[in-house]
C-alpha positions as CSV (number, residue, x, y, z in Angstrom):
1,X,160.6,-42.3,-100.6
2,X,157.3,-40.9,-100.1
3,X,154.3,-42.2,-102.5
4,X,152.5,-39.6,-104.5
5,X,149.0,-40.6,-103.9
6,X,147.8,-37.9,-101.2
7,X,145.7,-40.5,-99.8
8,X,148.5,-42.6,-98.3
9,X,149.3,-39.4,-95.8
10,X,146.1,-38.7,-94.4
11,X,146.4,-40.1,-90.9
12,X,149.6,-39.7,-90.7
13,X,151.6,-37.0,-88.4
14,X,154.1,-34.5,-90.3
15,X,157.7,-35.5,-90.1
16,X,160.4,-33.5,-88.1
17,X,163.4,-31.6,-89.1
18,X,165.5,-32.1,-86.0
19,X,167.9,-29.5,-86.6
20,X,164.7,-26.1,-87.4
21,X,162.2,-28.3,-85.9
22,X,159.8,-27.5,-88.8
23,X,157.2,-30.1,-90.4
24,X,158.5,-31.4,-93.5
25,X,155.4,-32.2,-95.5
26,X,155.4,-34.9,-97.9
27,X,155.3,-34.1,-101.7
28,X,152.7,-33.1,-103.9
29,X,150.9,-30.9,-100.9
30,X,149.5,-27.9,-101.4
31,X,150.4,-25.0,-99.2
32,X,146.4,-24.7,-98.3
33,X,146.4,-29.0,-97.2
34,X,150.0,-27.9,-95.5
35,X,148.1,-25.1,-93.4
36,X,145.6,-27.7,-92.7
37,X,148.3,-30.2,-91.6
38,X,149.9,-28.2,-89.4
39,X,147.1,-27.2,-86.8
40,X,145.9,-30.9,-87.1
41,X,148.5,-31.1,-84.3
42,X,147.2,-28.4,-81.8
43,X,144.0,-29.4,-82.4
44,X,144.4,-33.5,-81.6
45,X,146.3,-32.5,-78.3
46,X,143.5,-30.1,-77.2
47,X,141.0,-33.2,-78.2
48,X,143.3,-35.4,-76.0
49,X,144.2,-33.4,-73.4
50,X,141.6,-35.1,-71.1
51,X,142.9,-38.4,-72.5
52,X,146.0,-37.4,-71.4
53,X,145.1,-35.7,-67.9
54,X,143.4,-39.3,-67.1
55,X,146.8,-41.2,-68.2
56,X,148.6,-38.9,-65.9
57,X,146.3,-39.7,-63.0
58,X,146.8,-43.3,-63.8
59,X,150.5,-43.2,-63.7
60,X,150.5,-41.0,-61.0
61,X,149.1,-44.0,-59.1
62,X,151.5,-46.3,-60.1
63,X,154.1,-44.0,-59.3
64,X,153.3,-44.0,-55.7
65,X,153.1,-47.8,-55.3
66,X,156.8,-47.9,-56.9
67,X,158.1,-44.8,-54.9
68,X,156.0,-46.7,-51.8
69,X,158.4,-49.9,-52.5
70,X,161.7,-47.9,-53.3
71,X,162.0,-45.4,-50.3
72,X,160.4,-47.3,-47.4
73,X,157.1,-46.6,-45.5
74,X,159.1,-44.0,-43.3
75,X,160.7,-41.7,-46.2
76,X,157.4,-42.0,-48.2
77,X,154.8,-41.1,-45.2
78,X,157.0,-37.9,-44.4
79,X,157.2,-37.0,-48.1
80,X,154.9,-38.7,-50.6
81,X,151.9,-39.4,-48.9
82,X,149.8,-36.1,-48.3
83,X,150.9,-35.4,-52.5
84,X,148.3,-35.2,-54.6
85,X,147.3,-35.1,-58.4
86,X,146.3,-31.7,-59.3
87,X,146.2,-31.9,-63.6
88,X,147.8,-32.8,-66.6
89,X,148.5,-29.4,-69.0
90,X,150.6,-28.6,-71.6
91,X,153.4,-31.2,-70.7
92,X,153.5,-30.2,-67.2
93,X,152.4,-32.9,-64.6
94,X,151.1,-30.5,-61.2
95,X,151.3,-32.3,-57.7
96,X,149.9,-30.6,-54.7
97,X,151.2,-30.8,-51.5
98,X,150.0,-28.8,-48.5
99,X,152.8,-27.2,-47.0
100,X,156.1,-25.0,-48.4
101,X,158.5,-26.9,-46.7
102,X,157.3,-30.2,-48.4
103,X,157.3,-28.2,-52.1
104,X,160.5,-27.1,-51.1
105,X,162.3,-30.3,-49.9
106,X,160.5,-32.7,-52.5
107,X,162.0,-29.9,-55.4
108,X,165.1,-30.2,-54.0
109,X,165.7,-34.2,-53.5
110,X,162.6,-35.7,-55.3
111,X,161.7,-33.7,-58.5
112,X,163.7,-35.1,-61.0
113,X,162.9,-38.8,-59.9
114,X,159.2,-38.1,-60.2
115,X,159.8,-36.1,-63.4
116,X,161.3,-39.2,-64.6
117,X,158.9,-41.5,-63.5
118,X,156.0,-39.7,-65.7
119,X,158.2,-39.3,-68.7
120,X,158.9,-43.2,-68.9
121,X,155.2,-43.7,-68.1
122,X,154.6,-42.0,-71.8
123,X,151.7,-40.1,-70.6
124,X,152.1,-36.9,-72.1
125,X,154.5,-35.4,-69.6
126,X,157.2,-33.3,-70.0
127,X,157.7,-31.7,-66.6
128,X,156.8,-32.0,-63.1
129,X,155.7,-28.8,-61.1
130,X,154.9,-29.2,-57.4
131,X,152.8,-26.6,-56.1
132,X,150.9,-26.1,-52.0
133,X,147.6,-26.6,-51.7
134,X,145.5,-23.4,-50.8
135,X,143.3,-23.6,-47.5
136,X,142.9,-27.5,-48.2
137,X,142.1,-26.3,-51.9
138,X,144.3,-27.6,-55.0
139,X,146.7,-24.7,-55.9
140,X,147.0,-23.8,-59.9
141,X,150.6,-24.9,-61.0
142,X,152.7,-21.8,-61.6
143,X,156.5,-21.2,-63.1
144,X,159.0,-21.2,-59.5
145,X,160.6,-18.0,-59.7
146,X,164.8,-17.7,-60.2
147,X,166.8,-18.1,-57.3
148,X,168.8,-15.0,-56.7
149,X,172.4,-14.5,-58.1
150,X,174.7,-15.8,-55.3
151,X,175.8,-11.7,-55.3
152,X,172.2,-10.6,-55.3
153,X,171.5,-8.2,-52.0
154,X,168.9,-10.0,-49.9
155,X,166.6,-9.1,-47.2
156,X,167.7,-9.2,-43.5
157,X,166.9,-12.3,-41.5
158,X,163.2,-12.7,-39.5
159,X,163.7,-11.7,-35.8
160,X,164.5,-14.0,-33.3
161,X,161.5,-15.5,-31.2
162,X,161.3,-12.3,-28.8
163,X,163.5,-10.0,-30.3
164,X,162.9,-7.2,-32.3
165,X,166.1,-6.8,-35.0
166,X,164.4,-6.7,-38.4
167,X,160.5,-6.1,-39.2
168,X,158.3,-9.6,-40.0
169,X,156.9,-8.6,-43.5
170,X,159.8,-10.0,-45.5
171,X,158.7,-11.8,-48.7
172,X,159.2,-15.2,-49.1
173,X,161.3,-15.3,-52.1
174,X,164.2,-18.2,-51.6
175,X,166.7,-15.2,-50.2
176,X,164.3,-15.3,-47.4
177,X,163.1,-18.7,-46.9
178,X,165.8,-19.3,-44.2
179,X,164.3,-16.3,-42.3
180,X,161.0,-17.9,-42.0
181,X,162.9,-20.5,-40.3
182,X,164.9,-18.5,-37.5
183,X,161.6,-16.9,-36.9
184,X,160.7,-19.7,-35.0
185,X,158.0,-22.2,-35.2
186,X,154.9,-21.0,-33.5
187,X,154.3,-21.1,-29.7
188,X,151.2,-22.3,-28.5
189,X,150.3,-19.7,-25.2
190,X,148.3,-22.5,-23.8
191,X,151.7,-24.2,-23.4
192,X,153.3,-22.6,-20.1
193,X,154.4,-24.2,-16.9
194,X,151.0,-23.4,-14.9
195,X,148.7,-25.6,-17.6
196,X,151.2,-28.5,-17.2
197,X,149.3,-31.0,-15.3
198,X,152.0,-34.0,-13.6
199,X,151.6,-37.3,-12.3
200,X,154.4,-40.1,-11.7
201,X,155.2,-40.4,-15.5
202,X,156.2,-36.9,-16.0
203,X,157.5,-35.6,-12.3
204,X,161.0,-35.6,-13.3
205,X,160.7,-34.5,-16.6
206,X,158.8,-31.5,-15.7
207,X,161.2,-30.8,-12.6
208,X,164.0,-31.2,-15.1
209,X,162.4,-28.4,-17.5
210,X,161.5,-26.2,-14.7
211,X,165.5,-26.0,-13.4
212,X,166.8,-25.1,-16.7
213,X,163.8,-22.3,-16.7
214,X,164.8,-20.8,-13.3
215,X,168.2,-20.5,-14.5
216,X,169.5,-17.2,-14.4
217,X,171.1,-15.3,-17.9
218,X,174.7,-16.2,-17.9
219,X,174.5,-19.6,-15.5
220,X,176.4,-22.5,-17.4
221,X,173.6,-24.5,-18.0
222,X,172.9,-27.7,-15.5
223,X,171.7,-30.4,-18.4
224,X,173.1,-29.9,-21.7
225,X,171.5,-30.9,-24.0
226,X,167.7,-31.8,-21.9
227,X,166.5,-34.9,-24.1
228,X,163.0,-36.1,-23.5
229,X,161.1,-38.9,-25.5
230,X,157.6,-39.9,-25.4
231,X,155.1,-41.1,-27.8
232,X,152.5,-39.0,-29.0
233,X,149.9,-37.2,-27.1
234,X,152.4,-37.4,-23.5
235,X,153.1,-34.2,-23.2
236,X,156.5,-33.4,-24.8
237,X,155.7,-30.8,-27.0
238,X,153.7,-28.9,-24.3
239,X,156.8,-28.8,-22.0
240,X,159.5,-28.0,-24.8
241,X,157.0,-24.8,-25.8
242,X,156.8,-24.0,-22.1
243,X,160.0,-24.3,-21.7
244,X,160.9,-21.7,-24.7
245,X,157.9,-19.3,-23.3
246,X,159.7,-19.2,-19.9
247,X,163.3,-19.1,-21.0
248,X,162.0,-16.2,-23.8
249,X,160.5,-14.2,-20.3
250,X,163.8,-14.0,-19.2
251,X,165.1,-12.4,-21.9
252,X,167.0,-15.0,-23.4
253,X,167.5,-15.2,-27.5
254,X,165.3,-18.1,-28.1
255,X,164.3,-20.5,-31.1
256,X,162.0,-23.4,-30.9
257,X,161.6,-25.3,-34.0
258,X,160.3,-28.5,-35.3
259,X,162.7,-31.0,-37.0
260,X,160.9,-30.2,-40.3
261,X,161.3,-26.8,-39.9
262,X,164.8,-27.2,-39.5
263,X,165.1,-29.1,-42.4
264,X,163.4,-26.4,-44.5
265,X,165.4,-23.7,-43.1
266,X,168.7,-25.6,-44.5
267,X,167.8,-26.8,-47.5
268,X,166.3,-23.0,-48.7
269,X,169.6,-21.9,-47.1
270,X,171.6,-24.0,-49.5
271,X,169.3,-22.8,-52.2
272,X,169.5,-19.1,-52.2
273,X,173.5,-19.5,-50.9
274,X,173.1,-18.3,-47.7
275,X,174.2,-21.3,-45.9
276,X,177.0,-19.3,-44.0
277,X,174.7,-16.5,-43.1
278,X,171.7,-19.0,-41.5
279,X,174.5,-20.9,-39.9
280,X,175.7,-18.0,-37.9
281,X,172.3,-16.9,-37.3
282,X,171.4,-19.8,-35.2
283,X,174.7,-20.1,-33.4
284,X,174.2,-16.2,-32.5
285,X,171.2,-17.4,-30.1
286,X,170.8,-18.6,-26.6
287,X,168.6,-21.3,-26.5
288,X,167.7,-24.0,-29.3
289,X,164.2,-25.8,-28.7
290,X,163.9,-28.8,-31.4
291,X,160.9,-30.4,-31.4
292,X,160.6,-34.5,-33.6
293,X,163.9,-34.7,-33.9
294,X,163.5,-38.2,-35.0
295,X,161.8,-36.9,-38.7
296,X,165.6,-35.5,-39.1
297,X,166.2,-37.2,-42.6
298,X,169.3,-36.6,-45.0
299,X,173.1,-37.2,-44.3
300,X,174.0,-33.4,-45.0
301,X,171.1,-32.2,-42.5
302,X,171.9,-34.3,-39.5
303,X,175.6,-33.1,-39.7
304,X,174.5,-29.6,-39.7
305,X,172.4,-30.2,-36.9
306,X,175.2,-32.0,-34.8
307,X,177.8,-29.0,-36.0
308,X,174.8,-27.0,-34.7
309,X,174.3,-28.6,-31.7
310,X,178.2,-28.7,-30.7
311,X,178.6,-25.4,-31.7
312,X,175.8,-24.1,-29.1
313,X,176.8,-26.8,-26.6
314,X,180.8,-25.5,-26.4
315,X,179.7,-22.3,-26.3
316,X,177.5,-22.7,-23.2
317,X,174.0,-22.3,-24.8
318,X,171.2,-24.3,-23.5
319,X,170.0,-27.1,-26.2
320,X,166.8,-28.7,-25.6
321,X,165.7,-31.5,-27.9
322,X,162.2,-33.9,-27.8
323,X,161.3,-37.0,-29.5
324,X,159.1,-40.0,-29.8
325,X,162.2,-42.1,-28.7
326,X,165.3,-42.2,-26.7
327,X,168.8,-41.6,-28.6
328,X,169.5,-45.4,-28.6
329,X,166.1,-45.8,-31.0
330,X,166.8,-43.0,-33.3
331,X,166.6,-44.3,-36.8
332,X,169.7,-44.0,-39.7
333,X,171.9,-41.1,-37.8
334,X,175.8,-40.6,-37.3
335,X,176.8,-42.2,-34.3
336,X,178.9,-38.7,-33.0
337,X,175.3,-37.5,-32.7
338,X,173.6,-40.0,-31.1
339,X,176.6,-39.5,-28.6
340,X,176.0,-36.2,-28.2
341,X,172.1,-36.1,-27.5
342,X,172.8,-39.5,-24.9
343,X,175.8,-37.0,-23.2
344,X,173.2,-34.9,-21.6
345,X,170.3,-35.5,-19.5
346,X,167.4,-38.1,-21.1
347,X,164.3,-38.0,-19.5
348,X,161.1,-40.7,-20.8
349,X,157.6,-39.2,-19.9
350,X,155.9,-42.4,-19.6
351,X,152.1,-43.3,-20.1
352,X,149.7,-41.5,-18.3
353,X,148.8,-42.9,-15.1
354,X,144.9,-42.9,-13.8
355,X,144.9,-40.1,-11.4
356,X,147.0,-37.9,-14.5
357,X,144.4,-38.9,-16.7
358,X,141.4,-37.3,-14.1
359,X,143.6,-34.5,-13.7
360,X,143.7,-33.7,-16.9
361,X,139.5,-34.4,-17.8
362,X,139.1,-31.7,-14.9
363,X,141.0,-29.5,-16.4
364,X,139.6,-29.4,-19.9
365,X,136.3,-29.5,-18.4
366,X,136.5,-26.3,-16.4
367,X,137.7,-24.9,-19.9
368,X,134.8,-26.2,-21.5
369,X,132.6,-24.9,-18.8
370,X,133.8,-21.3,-20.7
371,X,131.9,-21.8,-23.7
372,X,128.7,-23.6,-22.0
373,X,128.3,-22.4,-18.2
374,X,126.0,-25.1,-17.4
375,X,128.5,-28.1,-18.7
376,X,128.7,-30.6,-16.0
377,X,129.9,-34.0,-16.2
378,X,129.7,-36.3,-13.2
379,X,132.7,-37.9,-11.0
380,X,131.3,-41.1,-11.9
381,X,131.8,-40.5,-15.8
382,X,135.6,-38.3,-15.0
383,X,136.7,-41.6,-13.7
384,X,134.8,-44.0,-16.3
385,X,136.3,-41.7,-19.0
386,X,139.5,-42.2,-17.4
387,X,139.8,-45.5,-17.3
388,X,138.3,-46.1,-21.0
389,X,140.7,-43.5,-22.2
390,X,144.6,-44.6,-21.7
391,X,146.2,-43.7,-24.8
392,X,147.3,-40.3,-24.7
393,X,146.0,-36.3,-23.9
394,X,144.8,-35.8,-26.6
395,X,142.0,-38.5,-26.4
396,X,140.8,-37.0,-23.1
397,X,140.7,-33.5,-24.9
398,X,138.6,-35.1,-27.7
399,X,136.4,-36.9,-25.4
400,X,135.6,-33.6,-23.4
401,X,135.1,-32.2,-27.1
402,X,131.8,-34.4,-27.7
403,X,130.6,-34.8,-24.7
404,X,130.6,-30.7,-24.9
405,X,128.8,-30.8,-27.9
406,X,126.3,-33.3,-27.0
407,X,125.7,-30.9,-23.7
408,X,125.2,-28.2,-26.2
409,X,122.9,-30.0,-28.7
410,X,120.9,-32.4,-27.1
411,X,120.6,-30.7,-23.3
412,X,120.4,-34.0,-21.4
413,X,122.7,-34.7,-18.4
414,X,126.0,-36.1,-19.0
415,X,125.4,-39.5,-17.5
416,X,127.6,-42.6,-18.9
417,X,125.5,-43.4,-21.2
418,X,125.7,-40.7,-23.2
419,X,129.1,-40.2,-22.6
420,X,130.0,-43.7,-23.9
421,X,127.7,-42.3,-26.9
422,X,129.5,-39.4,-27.4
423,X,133.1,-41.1,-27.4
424,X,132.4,-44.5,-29.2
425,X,134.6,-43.7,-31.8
426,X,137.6,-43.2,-29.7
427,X,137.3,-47.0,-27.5
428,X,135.5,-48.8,-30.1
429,X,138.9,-49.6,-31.8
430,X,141.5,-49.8,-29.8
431,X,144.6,-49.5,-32.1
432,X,147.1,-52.9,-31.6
433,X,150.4,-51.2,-30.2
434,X,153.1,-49.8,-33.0
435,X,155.9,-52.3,-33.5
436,X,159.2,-51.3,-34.5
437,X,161.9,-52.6,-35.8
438,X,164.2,-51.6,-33.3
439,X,162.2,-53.7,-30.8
440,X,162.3,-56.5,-32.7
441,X,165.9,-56.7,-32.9
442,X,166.6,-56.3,-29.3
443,X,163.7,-58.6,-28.0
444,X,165.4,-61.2,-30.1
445,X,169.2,-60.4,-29.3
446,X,167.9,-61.0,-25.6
447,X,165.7,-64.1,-26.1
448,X,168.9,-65.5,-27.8
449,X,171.5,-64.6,-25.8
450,X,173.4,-62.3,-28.5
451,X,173.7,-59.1,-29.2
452,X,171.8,-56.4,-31.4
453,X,175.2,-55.7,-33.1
454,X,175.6,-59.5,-34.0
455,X,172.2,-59.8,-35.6
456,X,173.2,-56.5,-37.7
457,X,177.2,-58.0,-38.6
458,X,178.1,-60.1,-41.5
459,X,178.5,-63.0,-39.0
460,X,177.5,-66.8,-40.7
461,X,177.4,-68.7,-37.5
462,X,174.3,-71.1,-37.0
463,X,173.9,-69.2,-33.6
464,X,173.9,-65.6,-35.3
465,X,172.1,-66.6,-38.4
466,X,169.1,-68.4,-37.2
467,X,168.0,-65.0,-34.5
468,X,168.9,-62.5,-37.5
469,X,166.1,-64.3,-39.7
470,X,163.6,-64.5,-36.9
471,X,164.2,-61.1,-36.4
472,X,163.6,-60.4,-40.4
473,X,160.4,-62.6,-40.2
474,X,159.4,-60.5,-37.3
475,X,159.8,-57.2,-38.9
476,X,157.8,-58.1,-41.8
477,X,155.5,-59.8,-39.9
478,X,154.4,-56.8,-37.3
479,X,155.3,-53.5,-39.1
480,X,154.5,-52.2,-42.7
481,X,158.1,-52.1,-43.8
482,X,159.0,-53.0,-46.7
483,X,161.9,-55.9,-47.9
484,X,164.1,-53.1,-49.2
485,X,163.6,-51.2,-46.0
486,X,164.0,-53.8,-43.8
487,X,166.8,-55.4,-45.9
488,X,168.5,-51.4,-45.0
489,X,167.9,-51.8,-41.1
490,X,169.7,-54.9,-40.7
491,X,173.4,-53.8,-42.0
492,X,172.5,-52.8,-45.4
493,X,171.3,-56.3,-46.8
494,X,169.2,-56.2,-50.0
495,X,165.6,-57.2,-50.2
496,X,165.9,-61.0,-51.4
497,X,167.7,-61.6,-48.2
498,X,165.3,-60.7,-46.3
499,X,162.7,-62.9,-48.2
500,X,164.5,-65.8,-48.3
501,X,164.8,-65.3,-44.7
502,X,161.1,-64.9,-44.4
503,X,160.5,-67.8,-46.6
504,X,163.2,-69.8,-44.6
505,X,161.3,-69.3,-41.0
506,X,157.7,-69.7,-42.3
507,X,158.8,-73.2,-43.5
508,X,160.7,-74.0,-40.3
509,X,157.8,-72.9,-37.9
510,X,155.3,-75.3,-40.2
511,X,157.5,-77.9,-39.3
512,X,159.1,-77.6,-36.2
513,X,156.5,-77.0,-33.4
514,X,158.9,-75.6,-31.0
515,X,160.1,-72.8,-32.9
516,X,156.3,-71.6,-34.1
517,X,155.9,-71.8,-30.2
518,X,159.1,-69.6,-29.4
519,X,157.8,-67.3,-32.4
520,X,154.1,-66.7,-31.0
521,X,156.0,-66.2,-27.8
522,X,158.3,-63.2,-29.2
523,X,154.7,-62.0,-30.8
524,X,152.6,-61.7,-28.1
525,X,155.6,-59.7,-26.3
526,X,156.0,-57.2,-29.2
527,X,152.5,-56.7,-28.9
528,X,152.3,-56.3,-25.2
């Protein structure tokens, strides 16, 4: 029972009644100390609430190395890592992100976990709210708003990219969110057929795009779906938005989106219940432009987009589809869809070759030579540029970029001095080529004489065993996987497999000189 002596509860925190949730103060107070009492309360948290914001912040960092660890590399660059703190109020932790798909999409699969997370990190927190970041700016946390009634009239879908059914200034309350969606992504103009430069890496690919664009309304199409891979900066995305531009011309019901935008136009779909309604939407058009397919993520999305895709495909609508990497290479999808995308025509646009690469410096120089009519850069420095600069476009276009500014600045000739000046950041470090996983598993499957499906069995054999924990080594070795993740790309196998098997090789190699020598072999060809 509780002593008399006042003095005893000074520093201590009224008891609660958990069933009226009111203070029950100890005997002998007066209903002036009681008053007192309860505000002490109010008043410590407002005392602590920048103790509290900082605890937050801490645990926030934590948080990230464990969702880091738990999720993979892949899941938590696509997801987590553009999130930031924003503050610590009232029990509610505020993340930023900087787009309204990611707020969406992390609500929907991620919100609880995190809201978990900070709970057990006894920081304060209550409740995670995940709010989009304004012009680069951190957003003020507010209350999402209801989602309607699943009988609740809603607003008509967006047009179509190059119709006209329903006007654009539709809110974007969840009933709409889809809307946003079969609206398109945006079309860059600069994108058309006549500003695609080729070379022998793209030929076919552009000859490809340009016979499904000559089509005429009502032809069965020729390829179906057109699949091309490339890594970044190639040209894919220019040709899949030229494509769209040129099939739209012709009066064709187009949509291009991006994978992600894809994504978001589901999962808002599912939200506000008008999953039927969006599915019939984009099955009502003529021509489906996907862009990244390969950031498809989530069971229940990839089998809508393969119902979507057979769905169009049957019913004689052109599909056209880019990634960073042929079917074969797409990560964690249903085989019936990685049948589908290889049952068309797949088309690689391969590195750009030297004379592409001076075609395409030429080209962004004359466009330069808009803003500054005096801009001039020398053959000599086009074709030093050219062969300092083999990545992708997009260097080139940065590398025209300075050497524009520098024109415009300092007003001295464009020799290759300055030009080397101008792009020192770009070839100073050359970035060692991405690994990935996939590679590894096939480069050993060959140098081993088995196959990629052995290495990923259950198989015990000496001859299966030994190549499956090379491979492991490998993979942790060259990419920034992590044990759980790469314990999932080989058949599902947890994470202390995959260290024992990395503990197993890096003992074996110390030892046995021929095997560190076949291992620095399978390196330096990865990293070709």
């Amino acid at each position: 029972m509780y002593a008399k002596n006042h003095e005893e509860f000074a520093d201590r925190p009224p008891h609660f009644d958990a069933m009226s949730v009111r203070p029950i103060q100890p005997a002998g107070h007066s209903e002036e100390q009681s008053a007192i009492q309860s505000v002490t309360p109010r008043q410590e948290a407002a005392a602590s609430g920048r103790g509290n914001a900082e605890a937050a912040r801490t645990a926030w960092a934590r948080i990230r190395q464990v969702l880091r660890a738990e999720v993979g590399e892949d899941v938590y660059g696509s997801w987590f890592a553009r999130m930031e703190f924003v503050e610590a109020q009232d029990g509610v932790i505020s993340l930023s992100v900087p787009t309204k798909f990611l707020r969406s999409w992390v609500n929907a699969h991620y919100r609880e976990r995190l809201q978990r997370y900070f709970i057990d990190a006894e920081c304060g927190a209550e409740e995670v709210a995940i709010v989009v970041r304004i012009n680069g700016q951190k957003a003020v946390a507010a209350k999402a708003a209801p989602l309607p009634a699943p009988g609740e009239n809603r607003a008509p879908l967006l047009k179509l990219v190059g119709g006209n059914e329903v006007p654009r200034d539709v809110s974007s309350s969840p009933g709409n969110l889809e809307a946003d969606v079969l609206a398109g992504s945006p079309l860059d103009k600069r994108y058309t057929f006549d500003s695609f430069l080729t070379g022998k890496s793209n030929a076919f690919a552009h000859l490809a795009a340009q016979q499904i664009a000559q089509a005429r309304p009502g032809d069965a199409p020729i390829y179906n779906p057109l699949y091309i891979h490339a890594a970044v900066g190639l040209g894919k995305t220019h040709l899949g938005q030229a494509l769209a531009q040129a099939l739209e011309l012709s009066g064709r019901r187009v949509v291009y989106l991006t994978a992600e935008r894809f994504m978001y136009g589901f999962v808002s779909a599912l939200k506000s219940h008008t999953a039927i309604a969006f599915k019939e939407k984009l099955r009502a058009i003529d021509v489906l432009v996907v862009d990244d397919v390969q950031f498809l993520t989530g069971k229940s999305i990839q089998q809508e987009f393969c119902h979507t895709l057979n769905a169009l495909i049957d019913a004689g609508k052109q599909v056209i589809v880019a990634a960073d990497r042929p079917p074969s290479d797409l990560e964690g999808i249903e085989d019936r869809m990685r049948s589908r995308l290889q049952a068309g025509l797949v088309v690689e646009m391969g590195q750009l070759d030297e004379d592409l690469r001076v075609k395409i410096l030429e080209a962004r120089i004359a466009v330069a030579r808009g803003h500054l009519v005096s801009f001039e850069v020398r053959p000599e420095v086009v074709t030093w540029l050219a062969r300092e600069l083999t990545a992708n476009g997009r260097d080139l276009e940065g590398a025209v970029n300075r050497m524009l500014a520098h024109a415009t600045l300092v007003k001295a000739p464009i020799d290759i001095a300055m030009a080397e000046q101008a792009i020192k950041d770009l070839i100073r470090v050359r970035e060692p080529k991405k690994v990935r996983i996939e590679d590894i598993q096939r480069l050993v499957a060959n140098h081993f004489n088995v196959s990629k499906a052995d290495i990923l069995s259950s198989r015990r054999t000496a001859a299966v065993v030994r190549p499956r924990q090379i491979a492991m080594y490998l993979s942790k070795a060259l990419t920034l996987r992590s044990l759980p993740e790469i314990g999932r790309r080989f058949g599902g196998r947890d994470h202390t497999t995959v260290l024992h098997a990395v503990r197993k090789i890096e003992g074996l190699s110390g030892k046995d000189m021929g095997l560190a020598g076949e291992i620095d072999l399978l390196k330096r060809m990865l990293q070709e």
